[in-house]
C-alpha positions as CSV (number, residue, x, y, z in Angstrom):
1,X,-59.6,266.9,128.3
2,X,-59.9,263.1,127.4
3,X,-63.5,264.2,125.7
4,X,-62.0,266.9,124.2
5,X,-59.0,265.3,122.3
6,X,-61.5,262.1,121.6
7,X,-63.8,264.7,119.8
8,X,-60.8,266.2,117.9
9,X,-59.6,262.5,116.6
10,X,-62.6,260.6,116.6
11,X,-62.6,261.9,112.2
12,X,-58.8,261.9,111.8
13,X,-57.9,258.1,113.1
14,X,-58.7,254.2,112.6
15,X,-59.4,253.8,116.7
16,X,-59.8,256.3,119.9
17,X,-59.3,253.6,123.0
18,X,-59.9,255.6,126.3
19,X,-58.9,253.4,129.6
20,X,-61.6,253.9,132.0
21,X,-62.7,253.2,135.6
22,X,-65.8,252.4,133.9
23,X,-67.4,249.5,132.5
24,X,-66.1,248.7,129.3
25,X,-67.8,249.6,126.2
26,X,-68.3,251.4,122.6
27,X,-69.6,254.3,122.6
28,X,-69.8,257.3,119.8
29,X,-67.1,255.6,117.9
30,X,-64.8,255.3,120.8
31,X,-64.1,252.1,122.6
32,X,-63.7,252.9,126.4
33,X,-61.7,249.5,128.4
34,X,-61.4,249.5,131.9
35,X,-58.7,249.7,134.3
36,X,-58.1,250.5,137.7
37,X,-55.3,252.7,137.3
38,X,-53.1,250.6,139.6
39,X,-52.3,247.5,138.0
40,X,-51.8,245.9,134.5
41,X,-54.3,244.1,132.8
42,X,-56.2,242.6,129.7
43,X,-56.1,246.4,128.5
44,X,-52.4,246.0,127.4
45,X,-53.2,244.4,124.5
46,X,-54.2,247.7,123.4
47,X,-51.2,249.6,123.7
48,X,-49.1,247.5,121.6
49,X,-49.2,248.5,118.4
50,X,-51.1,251.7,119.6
51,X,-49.8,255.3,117.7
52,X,-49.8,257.9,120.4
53,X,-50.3,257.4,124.4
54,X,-51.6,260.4,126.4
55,X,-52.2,259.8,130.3
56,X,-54.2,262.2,132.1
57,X,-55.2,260.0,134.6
58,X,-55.5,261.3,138.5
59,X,-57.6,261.9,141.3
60,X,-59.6,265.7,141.0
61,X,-57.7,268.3,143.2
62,X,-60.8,270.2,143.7
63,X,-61.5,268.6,147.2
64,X,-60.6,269.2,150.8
65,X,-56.7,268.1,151.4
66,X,-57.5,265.7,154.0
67,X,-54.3,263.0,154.2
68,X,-56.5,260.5,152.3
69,X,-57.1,262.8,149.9
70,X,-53.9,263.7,149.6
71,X,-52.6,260.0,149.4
72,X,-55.0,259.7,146.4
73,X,-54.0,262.8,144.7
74,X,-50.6,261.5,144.9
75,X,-51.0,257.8,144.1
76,X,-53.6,258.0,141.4
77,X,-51.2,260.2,139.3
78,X,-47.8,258.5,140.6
79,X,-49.0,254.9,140.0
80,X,-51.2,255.1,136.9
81,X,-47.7,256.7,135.4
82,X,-45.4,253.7,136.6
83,X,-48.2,251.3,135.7
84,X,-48.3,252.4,131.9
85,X,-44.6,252.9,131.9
86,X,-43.8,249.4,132.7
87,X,-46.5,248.4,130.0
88,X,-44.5,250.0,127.5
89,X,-42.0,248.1,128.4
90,X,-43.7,244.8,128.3
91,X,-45.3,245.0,124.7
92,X,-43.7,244.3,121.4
93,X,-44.9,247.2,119.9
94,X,-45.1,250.3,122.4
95,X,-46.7,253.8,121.0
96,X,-44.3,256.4,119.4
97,X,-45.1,259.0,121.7
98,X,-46.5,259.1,125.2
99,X,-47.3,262.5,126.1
100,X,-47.9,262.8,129.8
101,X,-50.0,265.3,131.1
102,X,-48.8,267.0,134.6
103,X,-49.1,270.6,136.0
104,X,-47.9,274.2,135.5
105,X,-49.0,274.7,139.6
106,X,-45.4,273.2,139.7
107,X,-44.0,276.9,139.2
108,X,-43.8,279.1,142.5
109,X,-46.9,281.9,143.2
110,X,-46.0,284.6,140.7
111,X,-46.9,288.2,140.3
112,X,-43.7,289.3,139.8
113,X,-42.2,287.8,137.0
114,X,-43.3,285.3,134.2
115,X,-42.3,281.1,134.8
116,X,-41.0,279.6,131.8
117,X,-39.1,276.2,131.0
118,X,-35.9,277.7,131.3
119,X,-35.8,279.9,134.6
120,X,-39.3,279.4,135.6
121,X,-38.7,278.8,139.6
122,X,-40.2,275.6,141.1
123,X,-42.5,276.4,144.1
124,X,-43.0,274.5,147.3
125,X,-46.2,272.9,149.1
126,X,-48.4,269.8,148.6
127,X,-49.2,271.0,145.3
128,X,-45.7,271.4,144.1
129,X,-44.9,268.3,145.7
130,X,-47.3,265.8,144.3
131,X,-46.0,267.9,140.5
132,X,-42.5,266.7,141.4
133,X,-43.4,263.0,142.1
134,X,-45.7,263.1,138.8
135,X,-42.5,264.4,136.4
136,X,-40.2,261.7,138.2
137,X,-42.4,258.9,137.4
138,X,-42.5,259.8,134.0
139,X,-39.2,260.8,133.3
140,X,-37.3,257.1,135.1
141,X,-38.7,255.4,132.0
142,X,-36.0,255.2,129.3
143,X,-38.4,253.4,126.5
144,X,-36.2,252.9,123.1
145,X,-38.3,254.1,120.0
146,X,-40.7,256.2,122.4
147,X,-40.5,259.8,122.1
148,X,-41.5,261.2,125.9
149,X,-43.1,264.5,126.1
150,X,-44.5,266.0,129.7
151,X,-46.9,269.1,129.0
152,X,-47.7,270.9,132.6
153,X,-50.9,272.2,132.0
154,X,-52.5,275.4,132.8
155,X,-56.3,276.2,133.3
156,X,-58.1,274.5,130.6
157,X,-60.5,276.6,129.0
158,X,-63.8,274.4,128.0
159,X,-67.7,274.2,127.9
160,X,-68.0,270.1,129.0
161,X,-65.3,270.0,131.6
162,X,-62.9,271.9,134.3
163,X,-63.7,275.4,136.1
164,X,-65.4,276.9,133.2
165,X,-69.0,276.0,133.3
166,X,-68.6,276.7,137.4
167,X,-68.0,280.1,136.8
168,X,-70.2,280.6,134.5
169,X,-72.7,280.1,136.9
170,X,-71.3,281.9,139.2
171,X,-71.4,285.3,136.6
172,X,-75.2,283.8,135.9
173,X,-76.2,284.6,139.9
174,X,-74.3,287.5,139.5
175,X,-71.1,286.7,141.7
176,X,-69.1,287.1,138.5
177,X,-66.8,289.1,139.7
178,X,-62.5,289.0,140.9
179,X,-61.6,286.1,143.7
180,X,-59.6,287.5,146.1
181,X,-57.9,290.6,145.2
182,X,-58.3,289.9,141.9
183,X,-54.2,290.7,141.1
184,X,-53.6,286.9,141.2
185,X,-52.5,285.6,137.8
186,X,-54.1,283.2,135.6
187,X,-52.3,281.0,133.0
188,X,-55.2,279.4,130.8
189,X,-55.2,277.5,127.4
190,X,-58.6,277.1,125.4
191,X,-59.5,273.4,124.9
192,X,-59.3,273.3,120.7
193,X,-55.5,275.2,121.7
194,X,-54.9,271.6,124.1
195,X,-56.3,269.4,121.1
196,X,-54.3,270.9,118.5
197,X,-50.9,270.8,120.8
198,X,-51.3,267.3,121.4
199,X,-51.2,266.1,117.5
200,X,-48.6,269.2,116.4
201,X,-46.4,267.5,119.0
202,X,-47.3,263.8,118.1
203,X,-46.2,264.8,114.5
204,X,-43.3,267.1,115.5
205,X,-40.3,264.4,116.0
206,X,-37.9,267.3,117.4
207,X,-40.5,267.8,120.0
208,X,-39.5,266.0,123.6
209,X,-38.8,266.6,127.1
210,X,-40.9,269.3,129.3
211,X,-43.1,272.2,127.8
212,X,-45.9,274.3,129.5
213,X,-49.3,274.1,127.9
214,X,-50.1,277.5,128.6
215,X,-51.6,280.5,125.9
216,X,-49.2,283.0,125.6
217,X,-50.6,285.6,127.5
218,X,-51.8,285.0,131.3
219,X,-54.5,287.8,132.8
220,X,-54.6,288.7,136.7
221,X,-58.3,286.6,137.7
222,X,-60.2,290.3,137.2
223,X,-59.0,290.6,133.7
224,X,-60.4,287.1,133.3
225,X,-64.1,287.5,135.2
226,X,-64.7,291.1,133.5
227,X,-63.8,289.4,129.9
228,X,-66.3,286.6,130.9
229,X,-68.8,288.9,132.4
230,X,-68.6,290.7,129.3
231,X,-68.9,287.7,127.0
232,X,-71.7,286.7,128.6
233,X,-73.5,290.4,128.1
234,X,-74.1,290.4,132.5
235,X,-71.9,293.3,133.7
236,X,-72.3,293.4,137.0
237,X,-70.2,290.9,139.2
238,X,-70.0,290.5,143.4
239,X,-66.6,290.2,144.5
240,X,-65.5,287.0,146.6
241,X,-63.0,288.3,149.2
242,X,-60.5,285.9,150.3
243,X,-62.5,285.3,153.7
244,X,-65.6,284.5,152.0
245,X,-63.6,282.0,149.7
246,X,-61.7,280.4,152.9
247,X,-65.4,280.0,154.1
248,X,-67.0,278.8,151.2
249,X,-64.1,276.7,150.4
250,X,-64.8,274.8,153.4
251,X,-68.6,274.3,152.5
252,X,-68.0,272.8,149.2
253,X,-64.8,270.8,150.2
254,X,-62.4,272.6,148.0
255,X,-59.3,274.6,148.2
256,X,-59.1,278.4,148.2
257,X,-55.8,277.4,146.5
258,X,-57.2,276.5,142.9
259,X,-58.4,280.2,142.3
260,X,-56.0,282.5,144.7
261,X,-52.4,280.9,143.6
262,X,-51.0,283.7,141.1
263,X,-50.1,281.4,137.7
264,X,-48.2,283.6,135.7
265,X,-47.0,280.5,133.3
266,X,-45.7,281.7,129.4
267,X,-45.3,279.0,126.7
268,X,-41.4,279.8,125.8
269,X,-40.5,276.9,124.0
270,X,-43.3,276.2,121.9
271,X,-43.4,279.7,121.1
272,X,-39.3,279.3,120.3
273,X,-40.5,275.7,118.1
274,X,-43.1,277.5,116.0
275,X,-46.2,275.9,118.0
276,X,-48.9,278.2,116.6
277,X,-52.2,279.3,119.3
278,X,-55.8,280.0,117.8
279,X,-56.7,281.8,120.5
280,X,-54.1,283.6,122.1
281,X,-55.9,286.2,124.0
282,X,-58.7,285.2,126.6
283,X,-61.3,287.4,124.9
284,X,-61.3,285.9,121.8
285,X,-61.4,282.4,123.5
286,X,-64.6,283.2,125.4
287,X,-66.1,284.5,122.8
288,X,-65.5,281.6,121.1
289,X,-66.8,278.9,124.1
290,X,-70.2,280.9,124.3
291,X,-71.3,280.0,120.7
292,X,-71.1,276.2,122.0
């Protein structure tokens, strides 16, 4: 997602700076300084002054949920957050917005009924639990002049990043086909949808607080593989039932979590605030990602 919005600015503003794990450099017009997530550094310098902060910053949840695992899941997300809070408060000049990027996963397995902002019920579990710590971490900051803005993000739809190009190999060797039952719901946004939420809500000054960054319309996971199947013109699709995925889970030291928990996520308030989608139904977005 960093990639993505960094791609979407890199035309529109003076200077992209990305804080990195990585070595510090310039690179395609972006200047990438490193931090370790945990502590405050030489790297402040840059925030003060800066426009607009974003933080995506956290350890990958597709891996086994060992406790260390599970300690870094939590800490990587939990401390980065504190770390850049309490650099905010440090600099003369802190960003207008900081717009912290957490989960929709925080919502409860639904089939039954849609999760929204306003009576969208919380779940429970690891997953939920590290969601909860994230929000808190963000939300203790009172920064005067910063406008604070958590978007709990759904399935990124997007050709360099995320689940996508994973199961487009997966339709390629012709195992395209539902996970599980296949009932399970899947909240999604497509990646020029995430860059184009981010600046509507930098330049929106009523916009604040908690929104899901969902598309309006969620599809149960076979809606999703026979509308990728069919984008990719290769029909036929093996099914993965859940015992297959518990094993092959295991093998590749992931969760059967990140593709059976039923996401039905729906985007009320930016729908009620006028945010407008591109792509609002999952066909149109794959038919979109496989021209790039």
């Amino acid at each position: 997602m960093g990639r993505v919005l960094a791609d979407f600015y890199k035309d529109k503003v003076k200077e992209i700076i990305v804080l990195t794990r990585g070595k510090s450099e310039v690179r395609d017009s972006v200047r990438y300084v490193h931090w370790d997530g945990q502590h405050i550094g030489q790297w402040i310098e840059w925030l003060d002054g800066a426009d607009l902060l974003v933080n995506f910053t956290g350890k990958n949840v597709n891996c086994r949920y060992t406790k260390q695992n599970k300690n870094e899941i939590i800490n990587s997300r939990v401390h980065a957050t504190n770390v850049l809070g309490k650099a905010l408060m440090m600099v003369k000049n802190a960003p207008k917005v900081w717009i912290q990027c957490v989960s929709a996963t925080i919502y409860r397995d639904s089939r039954d009924r849609d999760m929204d902002e306003y009576t969208g019920e919380i779940g429970d579990g690891f997953s939920v639990s590290v969601c909860k710590q994230w929000e808190k971490a963000f939300e203790q900051f009172e920064l005067k002049g910063v406008r604070k803005i958590a978007l709990r993000i759904s399935f990124v739809l997007g050709n360099s990043g995320g689940a996508l190009p994973a199961l487009k190999n997966l339709v390629r060797f012709g195992l395209g086909g539902r996970q599980g039952d296949g009932q399970q719901y899947v909240s999604w946004i497509h990646e020029k949808d995430f860059a184009r939420l981010v600046d509507w809500a930098y330049y929106n000054e009523k916009i604040s607080g908690i929104y899901n960054c969902t598309a309006p319309n969620p599809v149960t996971n076979n809606f999703m593989m026979t509308q990728l199947r069919k984008a990719m013109d290769l029909p036929i699709g093996l099914p993965a039932p859940e015992y297959l995925l518990n094993v092959g889970a295991i093998i590749i030291g992931t969760e059967t979590e990140l593709v059976l928990k039923s996401r039905k996520v729906i985007p009320a308030k930016l729908l009620k605030e006028g945010f407008q989608f591109e792509f609002c139904d999952i066909e149109s977005a794959f038919t979109d990602l496989m021209k790039g």
